[in-house]
FILO-700736 format. One record per residue (C-alpha): residue in three letters; chain; x, y, z. Coordinates in steps of 0.02 Angstrom, whole numbers, plus 50000, padded with zeros to 5 digits. Example, Ala and Ser with C-alpha at 12.3 -4.5 7.8 and 13.67 -1.06 7.14 Angstrom:
<recs>
<rec residu="ALA" chaine="A" X="50615" Y="49775" Z="50390"/>
<rec residu="SER" chaine="A" X="50684" Y="49947" Z="50357"/>
</recs>
This chain:
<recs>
<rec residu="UNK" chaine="A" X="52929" Y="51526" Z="52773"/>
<rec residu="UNK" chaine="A" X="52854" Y="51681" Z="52688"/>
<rec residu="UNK" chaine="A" X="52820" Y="51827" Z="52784"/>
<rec residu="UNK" chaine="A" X="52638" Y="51901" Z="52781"/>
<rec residu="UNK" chaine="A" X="52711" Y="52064" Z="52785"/>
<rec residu="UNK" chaine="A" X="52786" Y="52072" Z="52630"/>
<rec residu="UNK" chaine="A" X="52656" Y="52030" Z="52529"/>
<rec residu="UNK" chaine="A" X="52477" Y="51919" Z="52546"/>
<rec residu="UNK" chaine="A" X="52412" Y="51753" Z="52516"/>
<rec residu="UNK" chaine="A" X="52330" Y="51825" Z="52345"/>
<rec residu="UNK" chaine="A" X="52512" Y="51894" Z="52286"/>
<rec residu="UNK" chaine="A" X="52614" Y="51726" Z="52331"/>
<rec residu="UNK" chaine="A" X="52453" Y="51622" Z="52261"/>
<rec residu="UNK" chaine="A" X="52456" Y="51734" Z="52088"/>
<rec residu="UNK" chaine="A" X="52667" Y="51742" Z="52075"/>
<rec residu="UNK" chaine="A" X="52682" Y="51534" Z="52116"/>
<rec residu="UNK" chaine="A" X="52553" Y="51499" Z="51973"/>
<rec residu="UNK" chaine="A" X="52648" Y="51644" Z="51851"/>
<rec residu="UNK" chaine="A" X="52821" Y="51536" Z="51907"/>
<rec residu="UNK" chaine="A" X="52770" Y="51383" Z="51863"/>
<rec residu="UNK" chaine="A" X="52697" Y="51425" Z="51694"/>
<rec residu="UNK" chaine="A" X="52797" Y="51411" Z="51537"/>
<rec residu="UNK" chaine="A" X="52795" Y="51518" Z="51380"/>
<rec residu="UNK" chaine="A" X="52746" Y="51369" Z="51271"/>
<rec residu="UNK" chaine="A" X="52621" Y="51331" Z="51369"/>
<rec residu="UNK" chaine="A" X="52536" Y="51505" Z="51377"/>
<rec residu="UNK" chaine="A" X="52547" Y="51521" Z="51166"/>
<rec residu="UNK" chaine="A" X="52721" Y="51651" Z="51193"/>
<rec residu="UNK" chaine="A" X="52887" Y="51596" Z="51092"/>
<rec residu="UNK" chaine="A" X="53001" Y="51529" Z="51211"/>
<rec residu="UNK" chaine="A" X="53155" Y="51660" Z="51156"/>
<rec residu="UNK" chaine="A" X="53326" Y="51678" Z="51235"/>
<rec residu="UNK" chaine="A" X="53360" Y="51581" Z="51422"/>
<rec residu="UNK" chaine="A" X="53269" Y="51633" Z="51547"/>
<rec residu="UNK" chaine="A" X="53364" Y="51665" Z="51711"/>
<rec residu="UNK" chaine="A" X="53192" Y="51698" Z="51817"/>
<rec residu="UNK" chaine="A" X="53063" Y="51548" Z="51829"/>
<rec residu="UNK" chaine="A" X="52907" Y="51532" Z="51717"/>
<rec residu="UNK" chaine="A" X="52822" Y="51684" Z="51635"/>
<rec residu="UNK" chaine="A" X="52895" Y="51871" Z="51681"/>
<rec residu="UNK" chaine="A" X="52764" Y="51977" Z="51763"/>
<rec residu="UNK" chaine="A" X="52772" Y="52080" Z="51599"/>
<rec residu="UNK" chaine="A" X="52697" Y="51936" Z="51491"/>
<rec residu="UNK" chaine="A" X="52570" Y="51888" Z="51623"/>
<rec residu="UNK" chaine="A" X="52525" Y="52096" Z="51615"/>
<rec residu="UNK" chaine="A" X="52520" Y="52098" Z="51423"/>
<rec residu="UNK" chaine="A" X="52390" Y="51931" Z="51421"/>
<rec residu="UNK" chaine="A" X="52275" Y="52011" Z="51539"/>
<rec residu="UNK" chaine="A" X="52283" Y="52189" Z="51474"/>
<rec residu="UNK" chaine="A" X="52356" Y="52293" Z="51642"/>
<rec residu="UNK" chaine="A" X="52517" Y="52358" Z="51672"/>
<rec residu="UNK" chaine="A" X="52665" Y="52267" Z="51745"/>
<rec residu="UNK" chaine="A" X="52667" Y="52398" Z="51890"/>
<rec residu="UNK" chaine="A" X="52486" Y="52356" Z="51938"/>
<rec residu="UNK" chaine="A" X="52528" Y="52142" Z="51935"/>
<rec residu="UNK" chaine="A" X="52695" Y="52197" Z="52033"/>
<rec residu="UNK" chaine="A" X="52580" Y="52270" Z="52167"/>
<rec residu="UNK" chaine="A" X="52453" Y="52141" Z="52159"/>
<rec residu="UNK" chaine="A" X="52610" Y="52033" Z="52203"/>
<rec residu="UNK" chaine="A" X="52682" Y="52100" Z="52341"/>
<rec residu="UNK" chaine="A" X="52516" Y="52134" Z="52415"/>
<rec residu="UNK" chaine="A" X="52511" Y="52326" Z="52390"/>
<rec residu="UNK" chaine="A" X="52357" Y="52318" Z="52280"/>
<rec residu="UNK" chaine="A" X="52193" Y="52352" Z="52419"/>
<rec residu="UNK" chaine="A" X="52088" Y="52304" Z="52268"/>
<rec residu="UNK" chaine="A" X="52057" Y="52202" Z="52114"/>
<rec residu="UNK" chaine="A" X="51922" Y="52184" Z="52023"/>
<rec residu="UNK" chaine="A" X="51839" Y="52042" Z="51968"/>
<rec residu="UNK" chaine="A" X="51847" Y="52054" Z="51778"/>
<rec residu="UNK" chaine="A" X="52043" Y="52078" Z="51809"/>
<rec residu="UNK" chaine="A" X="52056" Y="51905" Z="51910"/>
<rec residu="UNK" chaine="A" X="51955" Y="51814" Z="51764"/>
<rec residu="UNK" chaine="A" X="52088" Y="51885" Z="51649"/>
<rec residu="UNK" chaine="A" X="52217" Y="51825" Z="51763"/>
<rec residu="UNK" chaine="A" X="52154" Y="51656" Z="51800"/>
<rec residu="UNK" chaine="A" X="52126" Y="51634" Z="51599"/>
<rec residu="UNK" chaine="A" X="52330" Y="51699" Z="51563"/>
<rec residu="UNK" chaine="A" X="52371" Y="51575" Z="51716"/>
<rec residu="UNK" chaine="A" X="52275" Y="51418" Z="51651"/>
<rec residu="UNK" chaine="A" X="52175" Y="51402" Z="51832"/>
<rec residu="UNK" chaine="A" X="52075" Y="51274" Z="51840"/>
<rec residu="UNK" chaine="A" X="51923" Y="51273" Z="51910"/>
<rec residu="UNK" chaine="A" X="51950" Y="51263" Z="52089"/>
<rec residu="UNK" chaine="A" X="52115" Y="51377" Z="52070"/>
<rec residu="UNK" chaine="A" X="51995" Y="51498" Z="51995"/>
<rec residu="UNK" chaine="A" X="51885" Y="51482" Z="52146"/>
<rec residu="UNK" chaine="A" X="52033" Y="51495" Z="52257"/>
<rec residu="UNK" chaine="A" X="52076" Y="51655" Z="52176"/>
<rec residu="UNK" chaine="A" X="51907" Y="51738" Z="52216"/>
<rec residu="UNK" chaine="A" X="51916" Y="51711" Z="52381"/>
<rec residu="UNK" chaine="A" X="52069" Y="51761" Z="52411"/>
<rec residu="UNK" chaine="A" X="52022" Y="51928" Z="52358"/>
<rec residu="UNK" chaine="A" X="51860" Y="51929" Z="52458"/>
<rec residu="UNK" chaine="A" X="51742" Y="51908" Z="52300"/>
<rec residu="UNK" chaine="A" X="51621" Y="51794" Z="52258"/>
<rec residu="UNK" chaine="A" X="51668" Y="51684" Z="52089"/>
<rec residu="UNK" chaine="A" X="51532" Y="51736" Z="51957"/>
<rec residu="UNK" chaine="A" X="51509" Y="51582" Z="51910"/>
<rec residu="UNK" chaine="A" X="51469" Y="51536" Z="52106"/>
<rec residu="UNK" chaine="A" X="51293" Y="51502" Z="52168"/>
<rec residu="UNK" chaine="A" X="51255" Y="51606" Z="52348"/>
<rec residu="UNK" chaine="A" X="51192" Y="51465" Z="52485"/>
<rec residu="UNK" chaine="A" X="51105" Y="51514" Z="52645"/>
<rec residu="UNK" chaine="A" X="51173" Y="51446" Z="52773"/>
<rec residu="UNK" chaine="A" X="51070" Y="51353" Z="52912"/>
<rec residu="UNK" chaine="A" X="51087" Y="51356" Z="53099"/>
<rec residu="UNK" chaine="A" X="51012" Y="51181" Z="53138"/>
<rec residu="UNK" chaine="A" X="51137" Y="51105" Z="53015"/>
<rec residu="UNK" chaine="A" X="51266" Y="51058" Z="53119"/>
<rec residu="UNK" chaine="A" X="51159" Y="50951" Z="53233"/>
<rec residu="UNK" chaine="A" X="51051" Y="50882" Z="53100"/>
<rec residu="UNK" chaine="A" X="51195" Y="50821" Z="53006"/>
<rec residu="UNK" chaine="A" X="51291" Y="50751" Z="53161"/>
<rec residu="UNK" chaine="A" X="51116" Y="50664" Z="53216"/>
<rec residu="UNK" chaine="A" X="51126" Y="50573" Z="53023"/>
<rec residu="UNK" chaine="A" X="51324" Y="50507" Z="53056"/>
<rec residu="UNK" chaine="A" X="51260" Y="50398" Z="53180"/>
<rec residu="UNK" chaine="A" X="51146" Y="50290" Z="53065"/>
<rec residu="UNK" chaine="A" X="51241" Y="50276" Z="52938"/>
<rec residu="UNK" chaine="A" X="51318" Y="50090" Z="52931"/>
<rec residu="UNK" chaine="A" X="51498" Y="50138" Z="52857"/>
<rec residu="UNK" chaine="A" X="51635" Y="50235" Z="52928"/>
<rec residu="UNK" chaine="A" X="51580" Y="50424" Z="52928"/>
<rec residu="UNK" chaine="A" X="51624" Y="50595" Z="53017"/>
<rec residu="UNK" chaine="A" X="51619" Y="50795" Z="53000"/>
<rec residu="UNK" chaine="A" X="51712" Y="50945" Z="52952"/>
<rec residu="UNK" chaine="A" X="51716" Y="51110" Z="52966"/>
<rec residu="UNK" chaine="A" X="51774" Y="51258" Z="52895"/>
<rec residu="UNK" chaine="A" X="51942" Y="51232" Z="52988"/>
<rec residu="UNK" chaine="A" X="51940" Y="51021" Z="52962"/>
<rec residu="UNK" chaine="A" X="51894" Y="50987" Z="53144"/>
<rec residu="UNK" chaine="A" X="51808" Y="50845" Z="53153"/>
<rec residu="UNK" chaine="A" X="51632" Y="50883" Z="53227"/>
<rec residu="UNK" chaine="A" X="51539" Y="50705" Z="53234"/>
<rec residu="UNK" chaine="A" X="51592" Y="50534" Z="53185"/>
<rec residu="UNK" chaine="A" X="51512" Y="50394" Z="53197"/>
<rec residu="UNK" chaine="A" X="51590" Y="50196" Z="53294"/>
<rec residu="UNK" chaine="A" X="51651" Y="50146" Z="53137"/>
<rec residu="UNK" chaine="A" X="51760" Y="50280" Z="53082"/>
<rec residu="UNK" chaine="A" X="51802" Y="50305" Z="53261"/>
<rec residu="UNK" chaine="A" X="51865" Y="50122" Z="53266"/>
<rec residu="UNK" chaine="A" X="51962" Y="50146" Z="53090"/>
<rec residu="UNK" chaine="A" X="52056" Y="50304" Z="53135"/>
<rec residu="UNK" chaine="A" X="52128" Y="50241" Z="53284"/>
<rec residu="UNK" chaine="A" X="52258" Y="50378" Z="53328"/>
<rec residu="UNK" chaine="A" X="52137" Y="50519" Z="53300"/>
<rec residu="UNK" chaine="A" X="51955" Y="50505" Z="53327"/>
<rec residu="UNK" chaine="A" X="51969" Y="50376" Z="53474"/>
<rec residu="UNK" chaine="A" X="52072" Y="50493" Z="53571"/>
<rec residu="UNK" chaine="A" X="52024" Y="50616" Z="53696"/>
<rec residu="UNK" chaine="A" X="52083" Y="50779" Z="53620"/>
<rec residu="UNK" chaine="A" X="52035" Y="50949" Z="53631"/>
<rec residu="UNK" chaine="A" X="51981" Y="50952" Z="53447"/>
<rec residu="UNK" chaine="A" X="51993" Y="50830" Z="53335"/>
<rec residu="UNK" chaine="A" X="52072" Y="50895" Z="53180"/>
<rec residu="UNK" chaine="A" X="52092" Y="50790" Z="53027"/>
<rec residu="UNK" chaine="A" X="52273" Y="50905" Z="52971"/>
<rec residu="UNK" chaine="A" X="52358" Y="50899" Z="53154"/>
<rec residu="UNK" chaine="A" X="52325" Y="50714" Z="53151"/>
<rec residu="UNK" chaine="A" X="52405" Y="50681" Z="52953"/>
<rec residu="UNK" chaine="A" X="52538" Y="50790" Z="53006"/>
<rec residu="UNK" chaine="A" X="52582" Y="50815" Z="53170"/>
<rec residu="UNK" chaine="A" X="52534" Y="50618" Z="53237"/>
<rec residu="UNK" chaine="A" X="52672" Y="50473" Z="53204"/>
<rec residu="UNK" chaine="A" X="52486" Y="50360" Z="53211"/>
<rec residu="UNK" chaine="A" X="52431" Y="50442" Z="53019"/>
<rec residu="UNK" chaine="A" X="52590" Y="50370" Z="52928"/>
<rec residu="UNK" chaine="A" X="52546" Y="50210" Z="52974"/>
<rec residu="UNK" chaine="A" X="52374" Y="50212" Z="52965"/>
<rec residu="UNK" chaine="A" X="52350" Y="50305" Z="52799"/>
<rec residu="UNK" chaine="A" X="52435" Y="50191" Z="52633"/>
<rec residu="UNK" chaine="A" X="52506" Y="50294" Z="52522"/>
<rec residu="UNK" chaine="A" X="52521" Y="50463" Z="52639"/>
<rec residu="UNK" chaine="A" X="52653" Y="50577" Z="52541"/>
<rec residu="UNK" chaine="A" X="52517" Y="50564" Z="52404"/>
<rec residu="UNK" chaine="A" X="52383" Y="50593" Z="52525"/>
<rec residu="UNK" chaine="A" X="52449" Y="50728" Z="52628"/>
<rec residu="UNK" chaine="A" X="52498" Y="50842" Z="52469"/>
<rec residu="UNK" chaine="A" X="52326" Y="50813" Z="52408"/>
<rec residu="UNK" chaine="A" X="52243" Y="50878" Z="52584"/>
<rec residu="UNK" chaine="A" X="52365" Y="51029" Z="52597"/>
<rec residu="UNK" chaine="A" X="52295" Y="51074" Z="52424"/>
<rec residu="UNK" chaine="A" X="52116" Y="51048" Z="52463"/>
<rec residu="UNK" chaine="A" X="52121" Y="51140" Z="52618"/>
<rec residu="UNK" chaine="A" X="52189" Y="51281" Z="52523"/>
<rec residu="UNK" chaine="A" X="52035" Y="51284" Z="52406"/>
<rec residu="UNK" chaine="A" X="51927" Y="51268" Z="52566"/>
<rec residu="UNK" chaine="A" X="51998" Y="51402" Z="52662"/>
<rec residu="UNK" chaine="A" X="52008" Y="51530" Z="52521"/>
<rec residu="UNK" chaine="A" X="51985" Y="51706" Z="52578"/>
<rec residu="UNK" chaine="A" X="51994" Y="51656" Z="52766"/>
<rec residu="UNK" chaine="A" X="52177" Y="51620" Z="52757"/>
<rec residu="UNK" chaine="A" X="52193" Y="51792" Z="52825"/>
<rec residu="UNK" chaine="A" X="52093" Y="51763" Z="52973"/>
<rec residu="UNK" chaine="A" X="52220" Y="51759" Z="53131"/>
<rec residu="UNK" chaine="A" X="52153" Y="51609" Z="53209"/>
<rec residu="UNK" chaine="A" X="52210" Y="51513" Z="53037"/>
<rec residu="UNK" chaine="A" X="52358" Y="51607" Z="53003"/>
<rec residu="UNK" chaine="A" X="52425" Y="51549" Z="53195"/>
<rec residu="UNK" chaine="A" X="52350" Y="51360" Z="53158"/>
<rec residu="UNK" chaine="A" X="52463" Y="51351" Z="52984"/>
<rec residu="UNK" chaine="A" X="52585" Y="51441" Z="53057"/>
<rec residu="UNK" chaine="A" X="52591" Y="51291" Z="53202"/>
<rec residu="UNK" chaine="A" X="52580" Y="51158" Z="53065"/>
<rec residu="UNK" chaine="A" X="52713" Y="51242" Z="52964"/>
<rec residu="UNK" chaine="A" X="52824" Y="51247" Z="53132"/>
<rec residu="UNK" chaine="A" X="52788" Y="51079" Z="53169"/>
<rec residu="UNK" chaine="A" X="52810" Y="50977" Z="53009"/>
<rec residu="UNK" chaine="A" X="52936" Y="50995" Z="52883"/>
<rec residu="UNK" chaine="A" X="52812" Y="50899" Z="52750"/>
<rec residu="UNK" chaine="A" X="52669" Y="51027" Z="52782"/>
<rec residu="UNK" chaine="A" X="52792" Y="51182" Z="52776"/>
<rec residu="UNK" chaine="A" X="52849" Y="51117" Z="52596"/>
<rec residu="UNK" chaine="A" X="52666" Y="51080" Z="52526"/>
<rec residu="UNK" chaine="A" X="52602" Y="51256" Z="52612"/>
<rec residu="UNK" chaine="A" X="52749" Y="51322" Z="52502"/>
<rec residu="UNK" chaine="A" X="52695" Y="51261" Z="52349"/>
<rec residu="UNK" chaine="A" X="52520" Y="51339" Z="52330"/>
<rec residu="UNK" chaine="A" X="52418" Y="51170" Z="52245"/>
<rec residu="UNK" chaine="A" X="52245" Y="51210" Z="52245"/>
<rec residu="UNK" chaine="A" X="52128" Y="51052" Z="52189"/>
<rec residu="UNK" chaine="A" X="51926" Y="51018" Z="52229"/>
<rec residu="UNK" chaine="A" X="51886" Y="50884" Z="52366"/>
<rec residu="UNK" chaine="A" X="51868" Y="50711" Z="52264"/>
<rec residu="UNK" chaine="A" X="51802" Y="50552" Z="52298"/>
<rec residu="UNK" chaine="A" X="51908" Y="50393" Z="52248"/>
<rec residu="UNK" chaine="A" X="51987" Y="50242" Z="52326"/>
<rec residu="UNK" chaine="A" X="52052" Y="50266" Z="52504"/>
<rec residu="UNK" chaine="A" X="52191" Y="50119" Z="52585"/>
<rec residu="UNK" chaine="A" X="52223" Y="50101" Z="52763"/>
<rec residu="UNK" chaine="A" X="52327" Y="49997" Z="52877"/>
<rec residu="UNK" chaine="A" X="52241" Y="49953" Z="53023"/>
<rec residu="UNK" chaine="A" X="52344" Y="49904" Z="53141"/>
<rec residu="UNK" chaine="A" X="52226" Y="49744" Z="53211"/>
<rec residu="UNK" chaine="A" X="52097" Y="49714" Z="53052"/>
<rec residu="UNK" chaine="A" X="52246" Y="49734" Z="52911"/>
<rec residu="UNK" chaine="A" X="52245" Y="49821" Z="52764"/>
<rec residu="UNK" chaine="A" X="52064" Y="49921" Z="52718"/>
<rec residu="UNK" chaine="A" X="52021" Y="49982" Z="52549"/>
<rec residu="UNK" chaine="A" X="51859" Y="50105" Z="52541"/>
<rec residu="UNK" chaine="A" X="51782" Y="50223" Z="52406"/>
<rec residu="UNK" chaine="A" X="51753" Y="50409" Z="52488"/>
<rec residu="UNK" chaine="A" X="51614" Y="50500" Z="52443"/>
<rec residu="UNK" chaine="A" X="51626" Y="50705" Z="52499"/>
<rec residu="UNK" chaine="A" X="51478" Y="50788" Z="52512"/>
<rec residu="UNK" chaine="A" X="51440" Y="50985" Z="52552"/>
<rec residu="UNK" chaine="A" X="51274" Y="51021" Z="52640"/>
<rec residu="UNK" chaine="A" X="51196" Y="51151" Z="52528"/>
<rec residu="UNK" chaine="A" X="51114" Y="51256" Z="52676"/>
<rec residu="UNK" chaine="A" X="51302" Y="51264" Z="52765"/>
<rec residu="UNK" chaine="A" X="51429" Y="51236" Z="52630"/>
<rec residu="UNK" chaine="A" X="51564" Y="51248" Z="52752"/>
<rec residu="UNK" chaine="A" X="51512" Y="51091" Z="52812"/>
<rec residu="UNK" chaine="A" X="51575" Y="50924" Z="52742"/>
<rec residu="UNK" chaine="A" X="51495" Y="50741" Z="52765"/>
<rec residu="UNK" chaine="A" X="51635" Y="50612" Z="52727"/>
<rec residu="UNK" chaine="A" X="51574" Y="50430" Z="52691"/>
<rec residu="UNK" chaine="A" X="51702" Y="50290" Z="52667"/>
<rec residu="UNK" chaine="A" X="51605" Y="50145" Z="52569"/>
<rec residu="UNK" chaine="A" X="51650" Y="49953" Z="52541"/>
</recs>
């Protein structure tokens, strides 16, 4: 486990994505063998026009600024996509350029809850932080092991990895849990540093082995729809298409619909 005093979730996010790139794959000659992984930081420095010692203290976290024309040169020398580029921004504390503002709405928690009850397939709420807010019979009657239980909060990454119930429930989980760790990265963004997440990942990372190696990795990827498989343990195997959607007056929140 890294330590946050040694450097910052922007430095480890920047220095994973500089260690996993090749030289062929940013345009540079490949040369002699490389003993360090991916690009050095002085190629990365030389394709966004700064000096190695300022990427070296961007790194280790001793940089108490960037601005935001140097993280678009950075996320164009590191290939981000689009989401990684978002990621980026917020882990500096800036808004992407390319980012609308929303307002956010006070009434739109209860509105939105109000609306899970009507609708006639499996469908619930998340936060910022992935706790599940409001649900609705069906999906409490499909994730049996999480949303019919009487906890203190119901949140969708203590259930996929700190409940025996989500292995068998959810087909396919390596694949889904890698892809969750990654889009809760892109969610969370520049409130990683916030204590009250940095003790919750710090408890997942303690508790699971699987979430401590996907933390490590730094995937960032945009929440997609697609085909979802369960296992229910009395109605058998359950195939649905999830649809994801943000409210645009409180972005933060998230309406998940599984359809049939």
């Amino acid at each position: 486990m890294s330590s946050s005093k040694t450097s910052s979730p922007l430095g480890e996010f920047i220095r994973a994505h500089r260690e996993r790139l090749s030289p062929q794959q940013a345009g540079l000659p490949a040369g002699v063998r490389r003993r360090a992984k991916g690009l050095r930081r002085e190629e990365v420095a030389a394709l966004c026009g700064i000096s190695p010692t300022w990427l070296t203290w961007i790194e280790q976290g001793r940089s108490q600024s960037v601005s935001a024309p140097t993280l678009s040169r950075l996320a164009d020398a590191l290939l981000l996509t689009h989401a990684e580029r978002d990621y980026l921004f917020k882990l500096a504390g800036l808004k992407n350029p390319q980012e609308r503002p929303a307002e956010r709405n006070p009434q739109a928690r209860e509105a939105l809850a109000a609306a899970v009850t009507v609708i006639t397939s499996p469908a619930y709420v998340l936060d910022g932080h992935w706790n599940a807010l409001a649900w609705n019979a069906l999906a409490q009657d499909l994730f049996c092991g999480w949303l019919d239980q009487p906890l203190a909060r119901h949140n969708l990454l203590d259930f996929m990895f700190l409940q025996p119930a989500s292995r068998l429930l959810v087909e396919d989980w390596p694949t889904r849990a890698r892809r969750m760790v990654a889009e809760f990265r892109a969610d969370a963004g520049e409130r990683l540093e916030e204590s009250t997440i940095q003790q919750w990942v710090d408890t997942l990372r303690l508790g699971s082995a699987e979430f401590d190696s996907l933390w490590q990795q730094h995937d960032v990827q945009g929440r997609e729809g697609g085909e979802r498989a369960f296992n229910h343990p009395q109605r058998g195997r359950l195939v649905y298409q999830q649809l994801t959607l943000n409210l645009a007056a409180s972005p933060e929140l998230k309406l998940i619909m599984l359809l049939q």
